[in-house]
DOVEXKE-264811 format. One line per 10 residues: number of its first residue (from 1); their letters; for each residue x, y, z of C-alpha. Coordinates in steps of 0.5 Angstrom, whole numbers, plus 2048, in hexadecimal, padded with zeros to 3 digits. Example, Ala and Ser with C-alpha at 12.3 -4.5 7.8 and 13.67 -1.06 7.14 Angstrom:
<recs>
1	as	819/7F7/810; 81B/7FE/80E .
</recs>
This chain:
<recs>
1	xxxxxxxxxx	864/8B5/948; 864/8AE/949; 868/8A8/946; 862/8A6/942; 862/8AD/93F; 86A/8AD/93E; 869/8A8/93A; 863/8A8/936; 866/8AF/934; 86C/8AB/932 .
11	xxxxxxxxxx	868/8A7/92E; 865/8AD/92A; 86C/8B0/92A; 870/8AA/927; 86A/8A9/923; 86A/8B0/920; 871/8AF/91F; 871/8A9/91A; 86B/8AB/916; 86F/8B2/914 .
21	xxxxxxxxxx	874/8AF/912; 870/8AA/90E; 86F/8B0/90A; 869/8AF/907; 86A/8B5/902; 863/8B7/8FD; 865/8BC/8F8; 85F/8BB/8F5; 860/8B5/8F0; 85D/8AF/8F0 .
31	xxxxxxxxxx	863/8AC/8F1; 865/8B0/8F7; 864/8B0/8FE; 865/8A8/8FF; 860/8A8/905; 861/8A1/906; 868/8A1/90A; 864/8A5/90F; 85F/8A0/90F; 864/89B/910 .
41	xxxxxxxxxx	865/89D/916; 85F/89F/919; 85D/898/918; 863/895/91C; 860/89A/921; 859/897/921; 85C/88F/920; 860/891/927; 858/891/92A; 855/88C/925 .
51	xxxxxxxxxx	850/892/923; 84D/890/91C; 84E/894/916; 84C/895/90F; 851/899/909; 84E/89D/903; 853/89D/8FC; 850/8A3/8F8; 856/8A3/8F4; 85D/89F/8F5 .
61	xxxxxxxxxx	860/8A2/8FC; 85A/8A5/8FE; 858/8A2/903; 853/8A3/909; 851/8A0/90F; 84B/89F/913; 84A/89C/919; 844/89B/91E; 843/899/925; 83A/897/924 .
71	xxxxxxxxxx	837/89A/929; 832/896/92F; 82C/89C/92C; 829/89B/925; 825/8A2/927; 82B/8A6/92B; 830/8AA/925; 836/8A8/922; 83C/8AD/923; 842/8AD/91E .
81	xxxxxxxxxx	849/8AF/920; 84D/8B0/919; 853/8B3/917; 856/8B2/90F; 85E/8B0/90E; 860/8B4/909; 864/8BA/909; 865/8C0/904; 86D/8C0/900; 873/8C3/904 .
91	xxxxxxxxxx	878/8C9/902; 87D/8C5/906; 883/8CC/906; 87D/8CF/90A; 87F/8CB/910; 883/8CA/916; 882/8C3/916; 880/8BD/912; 879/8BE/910; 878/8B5/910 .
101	xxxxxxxxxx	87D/8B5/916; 877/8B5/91B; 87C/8B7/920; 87A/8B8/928; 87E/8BF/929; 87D/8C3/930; 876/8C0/930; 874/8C1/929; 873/8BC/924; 876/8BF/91D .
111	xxxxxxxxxx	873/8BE/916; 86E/8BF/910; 868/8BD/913; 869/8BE/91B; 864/8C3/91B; 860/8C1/914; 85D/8BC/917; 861/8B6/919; 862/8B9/920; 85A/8B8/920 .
121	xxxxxxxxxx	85A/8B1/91C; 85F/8AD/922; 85C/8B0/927; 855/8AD/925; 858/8A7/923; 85B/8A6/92A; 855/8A8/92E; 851/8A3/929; 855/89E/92B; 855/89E/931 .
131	xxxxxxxxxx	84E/89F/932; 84E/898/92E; 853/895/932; 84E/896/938; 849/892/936; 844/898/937; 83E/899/933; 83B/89F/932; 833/8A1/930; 835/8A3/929 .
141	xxxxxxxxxx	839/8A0/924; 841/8A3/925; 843/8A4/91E; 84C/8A5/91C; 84C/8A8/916; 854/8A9/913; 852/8AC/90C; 856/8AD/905; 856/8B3/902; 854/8B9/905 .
151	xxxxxxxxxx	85A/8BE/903; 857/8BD/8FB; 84F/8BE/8FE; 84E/8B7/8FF; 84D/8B4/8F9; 851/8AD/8FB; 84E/8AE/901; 848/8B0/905; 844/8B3/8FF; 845/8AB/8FC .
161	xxxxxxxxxx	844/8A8/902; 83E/8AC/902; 83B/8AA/8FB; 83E/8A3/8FB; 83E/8A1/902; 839/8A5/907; 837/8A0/90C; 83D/89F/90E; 840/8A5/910; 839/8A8/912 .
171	xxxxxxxxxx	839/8AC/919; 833/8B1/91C; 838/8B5/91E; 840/8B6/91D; 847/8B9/920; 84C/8BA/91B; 850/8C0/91A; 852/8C6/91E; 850/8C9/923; 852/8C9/92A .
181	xxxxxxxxxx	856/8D0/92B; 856/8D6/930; 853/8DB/930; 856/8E2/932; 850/8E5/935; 84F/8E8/93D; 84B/8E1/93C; 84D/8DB/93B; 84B/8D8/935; 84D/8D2/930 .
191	xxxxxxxxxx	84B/8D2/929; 848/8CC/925; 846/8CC/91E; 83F/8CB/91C; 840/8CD/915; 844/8CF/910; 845/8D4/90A; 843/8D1/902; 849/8CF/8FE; 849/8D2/8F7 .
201	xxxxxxxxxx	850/8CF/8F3; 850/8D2/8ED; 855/8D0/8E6; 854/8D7/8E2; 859/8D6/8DB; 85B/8DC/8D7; 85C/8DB/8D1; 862/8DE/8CC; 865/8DD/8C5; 86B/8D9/8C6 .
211	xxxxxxxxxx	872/8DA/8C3; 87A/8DB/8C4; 87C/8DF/8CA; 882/8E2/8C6; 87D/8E7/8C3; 878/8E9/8C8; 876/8F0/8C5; 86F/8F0/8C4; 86E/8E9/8C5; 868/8E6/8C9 .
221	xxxxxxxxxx	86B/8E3/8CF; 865/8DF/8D4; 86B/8DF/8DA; 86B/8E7/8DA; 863/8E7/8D9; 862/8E2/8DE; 867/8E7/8E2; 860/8EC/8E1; 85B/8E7/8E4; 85F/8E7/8EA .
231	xxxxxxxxxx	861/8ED/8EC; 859/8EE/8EB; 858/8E9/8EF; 85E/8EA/8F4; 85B/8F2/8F5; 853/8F0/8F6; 850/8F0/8FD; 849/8EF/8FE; 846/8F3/904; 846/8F0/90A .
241	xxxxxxxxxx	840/8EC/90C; 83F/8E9/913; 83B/8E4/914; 837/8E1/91A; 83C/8DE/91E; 841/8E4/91D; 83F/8E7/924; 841/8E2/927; 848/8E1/923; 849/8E8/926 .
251	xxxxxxxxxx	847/8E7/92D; 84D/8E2/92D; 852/8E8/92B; 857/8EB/930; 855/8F2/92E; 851/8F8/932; 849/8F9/931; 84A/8FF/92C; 84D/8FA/928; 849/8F5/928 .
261	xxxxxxxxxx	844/8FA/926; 847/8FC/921; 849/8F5/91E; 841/8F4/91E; 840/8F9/918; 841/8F7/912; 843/8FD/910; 848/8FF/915; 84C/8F8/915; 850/8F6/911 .
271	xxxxxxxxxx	853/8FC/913; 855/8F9/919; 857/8F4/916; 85E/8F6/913; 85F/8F8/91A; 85F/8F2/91D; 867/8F1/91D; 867/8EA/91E; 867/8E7/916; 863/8E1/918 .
281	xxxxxxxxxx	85D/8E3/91C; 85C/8E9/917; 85C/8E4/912; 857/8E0/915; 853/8E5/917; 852/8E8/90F; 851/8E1/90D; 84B/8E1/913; 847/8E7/910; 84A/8E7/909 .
291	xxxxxxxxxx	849/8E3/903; 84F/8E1/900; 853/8E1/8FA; 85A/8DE/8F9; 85E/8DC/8F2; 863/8D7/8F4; 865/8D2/8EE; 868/8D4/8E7; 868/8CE/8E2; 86B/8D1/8DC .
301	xxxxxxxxxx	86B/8CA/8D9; 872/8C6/8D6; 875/8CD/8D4; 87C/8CF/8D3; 880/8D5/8D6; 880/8D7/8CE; 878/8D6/8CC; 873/8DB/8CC; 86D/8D7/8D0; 866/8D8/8CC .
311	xxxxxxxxxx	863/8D5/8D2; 864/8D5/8DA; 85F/8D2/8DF; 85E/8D6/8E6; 85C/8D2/8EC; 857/8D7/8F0; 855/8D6/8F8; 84F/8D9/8FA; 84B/8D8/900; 844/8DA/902 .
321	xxxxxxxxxx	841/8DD/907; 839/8D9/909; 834/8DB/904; 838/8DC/8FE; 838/8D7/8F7; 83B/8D5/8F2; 837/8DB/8EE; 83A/8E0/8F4; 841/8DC/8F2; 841/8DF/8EA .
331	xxxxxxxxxx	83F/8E5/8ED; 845/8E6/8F2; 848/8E4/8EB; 845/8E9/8E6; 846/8EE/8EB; 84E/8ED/8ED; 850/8EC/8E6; 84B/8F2/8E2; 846/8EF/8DD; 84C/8F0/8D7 .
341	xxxxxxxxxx	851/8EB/8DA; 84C/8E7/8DD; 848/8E5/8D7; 850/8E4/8D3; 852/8DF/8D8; 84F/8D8/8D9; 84C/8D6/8E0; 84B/8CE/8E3; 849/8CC/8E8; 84E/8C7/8ED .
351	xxxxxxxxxx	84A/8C7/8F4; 844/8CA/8F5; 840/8CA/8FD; 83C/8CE/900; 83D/8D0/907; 83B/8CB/90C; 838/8CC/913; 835/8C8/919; 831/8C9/91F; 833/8CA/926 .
361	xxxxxxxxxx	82D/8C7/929; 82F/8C0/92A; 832/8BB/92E; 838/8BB/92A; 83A/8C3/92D; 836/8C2/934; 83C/8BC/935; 842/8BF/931; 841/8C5/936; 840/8C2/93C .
371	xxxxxxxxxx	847/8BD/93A; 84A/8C4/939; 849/8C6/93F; 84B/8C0/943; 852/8C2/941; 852/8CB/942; 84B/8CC/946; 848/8D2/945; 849/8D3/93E; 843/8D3/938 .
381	xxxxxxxxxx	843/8D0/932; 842/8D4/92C; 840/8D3/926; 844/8D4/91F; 846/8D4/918; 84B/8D2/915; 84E/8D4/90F; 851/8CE/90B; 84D/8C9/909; 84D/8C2/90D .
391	xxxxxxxxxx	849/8BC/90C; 844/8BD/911; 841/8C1/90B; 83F/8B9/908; 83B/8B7/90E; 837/8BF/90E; 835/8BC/907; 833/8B5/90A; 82E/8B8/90F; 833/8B7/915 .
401	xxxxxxxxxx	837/8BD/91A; 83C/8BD/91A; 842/8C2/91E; 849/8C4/91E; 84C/8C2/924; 852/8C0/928; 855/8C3/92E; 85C/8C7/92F; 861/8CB/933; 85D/8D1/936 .
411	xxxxxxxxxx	866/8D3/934; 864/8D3/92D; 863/8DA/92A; 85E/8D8/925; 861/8DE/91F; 868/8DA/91F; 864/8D3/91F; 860/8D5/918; 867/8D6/915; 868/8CF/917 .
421	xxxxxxxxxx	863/8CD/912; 867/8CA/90C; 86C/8CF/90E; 873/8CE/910; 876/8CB/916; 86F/8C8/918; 870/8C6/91E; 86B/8C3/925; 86C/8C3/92B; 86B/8BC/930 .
431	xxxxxxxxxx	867/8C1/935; 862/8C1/92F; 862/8BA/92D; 860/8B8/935; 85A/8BC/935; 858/8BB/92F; 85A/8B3/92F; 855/8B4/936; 84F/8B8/933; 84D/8B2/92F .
441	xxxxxxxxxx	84E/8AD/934; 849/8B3/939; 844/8B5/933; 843/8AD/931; 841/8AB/939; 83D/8B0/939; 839/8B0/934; 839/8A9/931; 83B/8A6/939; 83D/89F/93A .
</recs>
């Protein structure tokens, strides 16, 4: 490794650090998120090298940033690298060390959005940067897009630049996050998402009779019925249903072929699955193959201990596999909860995406593999799904390609950096943060040049 890239590693890692720490926290709210203190210091970043840029207010403090280096070709394509700058809440007790500490610990930075995507975000802005400090021009518009938001499903962030702002940040093809990890196959592999699973947020209210606690007999409480709306939820598992890009998920496992046989029938996999001793990859592997349900959140409203609540609010997660619809959402839904509680309870919609998918036959794939394979010859790309949602879905929406990329430590056990995403001690190591900080750098001068 070079002194160059010790140091544009360092400006990834020292940038990591502050943008952590300015704790950009989205809870949901309007209010929250406060997005604009990351903006700030990716626009000192961005004025080291006089690089121009423009900032959208969807609401105050959510803030975003878009900047663009014009390309010499009016006909060649513009290629977006965008990373958002908010990070979900913390359960600080949770941690070993301060989750806004952003501390460099044996090589690792610590804290919330390490992983989830602040990590990805400073490396795209150093390479951004230094591309516009080498007065280079590339083919195609290069676009640095640093977007509010996308924890809370992009409403003051990608979606309203969307809708209000779309020239402006506007690419034919994406990279944002994630992907970039190893697999454990007899083939190197490393995985990159194309697609990703629908999101179905859903606010189901129970209602009961209110009334004083001291007297429960025979009292109607919606807390112990919304205990019943869970407890179906929580007990509901959908067949397994194994998508297109499956096979090449489990050509990526360290496992044997009868397995892998296995693993490829729907009717034999999930028992596979509650084998898988590592918690993390079990996980993911289901959520891969499954749709999921997951109540997360209980608003009981401004109750006290000794008020029998007549209303209760529960805050589903649900995530679909390609193919299904809000229709296949209420089905999902009718069938957990059975045809008597799901016609008591009211059920309202908070986010509804389908699933999303690109193509694979593009320029944009034909340049991240072969920057991949600058950095671990030998290996092939393979093509992927992830499980959350992210914005890319957006520029699907637009017309545009877009994929979750990156570049990581083949030392990263994928089923234990899943348990990272909005989990404690989140945490990256600076390995990764200068392989990824390179493939930007790698795939802009090969597919754009300059």
């Amino acid at each position: 490794m070079d002194a160059r890239t010790d140091q544009r590693t360092g400006r990834t890692v020292e940038l990591l650090q502050t943008l952590i720490q300015n704790a950009c926290v989205n809870h949901g709210t309007e209010e929250s998120g406060e997005e604009v203190r990351n903006v700030e210091t990716l626009k000192s970043v961005l004025d080291a090298v006089s690089a121009p840029y423009e900032t959208y207010e969807a609401a105050p403090g959510r803030v975003s940033l878009v900047s663009r280096i014009e390309g010499s070709d009016p006909d060649a394509p513009s290629l977006c690298l965008m990373g958002h700058t908010d990070v979900v809440p913390v359960e600080e007790s949770g941690w070993e060390r301060d989750p806004f500490g952003g501390e460099l610990v044996d090589g690792e930075v610590w804290g919330r959005g390490a992983v989830d995507m602040l990590n990805i975000t400073s490396s795209m802005a150093v390479a951004y940067a230094e591309i516009v400090a080498s007065g280079r021009k590339p083919k195609g518009d290069l676009i640095f897009f640093a977007v509010a938001d996308e924890e809370a499903g992009s409403v003051y962030g990608a979606q309203w630049m969307a809708d209000n702002h779309r020239d402006a940040m506007y690419a034919d093809y994406v990279l944002t996050e994630n992907g970039g990890l190893h697999g454990a196959g007899s083939e190197p592999s490393i995985r990159m998402n194309i697609g990703e699973k629908g999101v179905a947020w859903r606010r189901i209210k129970v209602h009961g009779q209110p009334g004083h606690g001291s007297m429960p007999f025979r009292a109607d409480n919606a807390l112990i019925k919304a205990a019943g709306v869970v407890d179906r939820l929580a007990q509901y598992s959908p067949p397994a249903r194994l998508t297109e890009l499956w096979p090449s998920v489990v050509e990526s496992l360290d496992v044997d072929d009868a397995t892998k046989d296995l693993m490829r029938d729907p009717a034999a996999v999930d028992e596979i699955l509650a084998a898988i001793p590592n918690a993390g990859s079990a996980s993911f592997l289901h959520a891969c193959s499954h749709t999921t349900l997951s109540p997360n959140l209980v608003d009981g409203g401004q109750m006290k201990t000794n008020v029998i609540p007549g209303a209760v609010e529960l805050h589903v997660d649900m995530r679909t596999l390609p193919g299904e619809t809000s229709d296949d959402v209420d089905a999902h839904l009718r069938e957990a909860l059975g045809e008597e509680l799901y016609q008591s309870v009211e059920i309202e919609p908070i986010i509804t995406n389908e699933s999303s998918m690109s193509r694979i036959d593009t320029p944009l794939w034909d340049s991240l593999a072969r920057s991949v394979s600058k950095h671990f010859p030998g290996s092939t790309m393979a093509p992927a799904m992830t499980v959350g949602f992210t914005d890319a879905r957006v520029y699907r929406d637009l017309g545009a390609v877009a994929y979750g990329a990156g570049l990581f430590s083949p030392e990263i056990d994928p089923g234990d950096f899943a348990r990272r995403f909005h989990g404690h001690n989140e945490r990256i190591d600076v390995e990764s943060l200068r392989l990824t900080t390179e493939l930007w750098l790698d795939v802009v001068a090969d597919m754009l040049g300059g």
